[in-house]
C-alpha positions in Angstrom: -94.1 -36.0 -39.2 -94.7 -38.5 -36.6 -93.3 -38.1 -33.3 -92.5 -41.2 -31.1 -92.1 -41.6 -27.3 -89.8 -44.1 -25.9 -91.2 -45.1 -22.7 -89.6 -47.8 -19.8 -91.1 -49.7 -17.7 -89.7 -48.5 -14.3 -90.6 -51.2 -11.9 -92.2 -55.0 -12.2 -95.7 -55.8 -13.7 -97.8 -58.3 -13.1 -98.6 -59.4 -16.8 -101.0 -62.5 -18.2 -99.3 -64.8 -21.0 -102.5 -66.4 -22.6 -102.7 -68.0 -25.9 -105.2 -70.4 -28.3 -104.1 -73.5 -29.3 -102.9 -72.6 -33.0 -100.7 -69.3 -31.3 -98.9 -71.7 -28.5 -95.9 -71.6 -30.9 -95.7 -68.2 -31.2 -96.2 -67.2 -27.7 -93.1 -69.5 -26.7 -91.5 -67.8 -29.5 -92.0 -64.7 -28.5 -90.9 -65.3 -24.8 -87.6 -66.9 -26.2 -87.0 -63.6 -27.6 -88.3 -61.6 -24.5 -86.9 -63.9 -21.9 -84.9 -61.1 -20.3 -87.1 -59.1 -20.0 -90.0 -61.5 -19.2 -88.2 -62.9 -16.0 -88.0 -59.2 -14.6 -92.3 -59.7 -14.4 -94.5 -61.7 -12.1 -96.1 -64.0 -14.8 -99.4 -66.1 -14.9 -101.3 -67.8 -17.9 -103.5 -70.4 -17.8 -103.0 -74.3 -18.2 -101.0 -75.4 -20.8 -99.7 -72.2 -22.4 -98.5 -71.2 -18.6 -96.7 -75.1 -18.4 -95.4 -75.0 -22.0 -93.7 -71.6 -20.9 -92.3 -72.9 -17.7 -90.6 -76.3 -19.8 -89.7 -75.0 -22.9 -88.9 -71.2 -22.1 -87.3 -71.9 -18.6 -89.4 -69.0 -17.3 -90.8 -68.8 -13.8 -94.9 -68.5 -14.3 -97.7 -69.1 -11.7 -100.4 -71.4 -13.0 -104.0 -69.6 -12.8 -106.9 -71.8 -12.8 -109.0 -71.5 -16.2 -110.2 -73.1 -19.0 -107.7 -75.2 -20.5 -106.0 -74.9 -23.6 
């Protein structure tokens, strides 16, 4: 039988949203989904996935310079 462990995050993360070209879609996606939770975070990604975020997720994400895309 496996045993699973429910764990919470107890306090706010700094966490990286990075993603290639063909997964942009998914990654706003997924932030959609996890936007409540997301906006409890410190967030950074690079470029054009950290902008796309910002516009079309409405979440509050520091631009970190990198390689765009």
């Amino acid at each position: 039988m496996i045993k699973y462990l429910t764990m919470t995050i107890g306090k706010q993360k700094n966490m990286a949203l990075i993603a290639h070209d063909g997964k942009k879609q998914d990654m706003l996606k997924w932030c959609m989904e996890n936007k409540e939770i997301l906006q409890q975070h410190n967030l950074s990604g690079t470029g054009t996935t950290a902008r796309m975020i910002a516009d079309y997720v409405g979440l509050k994400i520091k631009v970190v310079h990198g390689t765009e895309g």
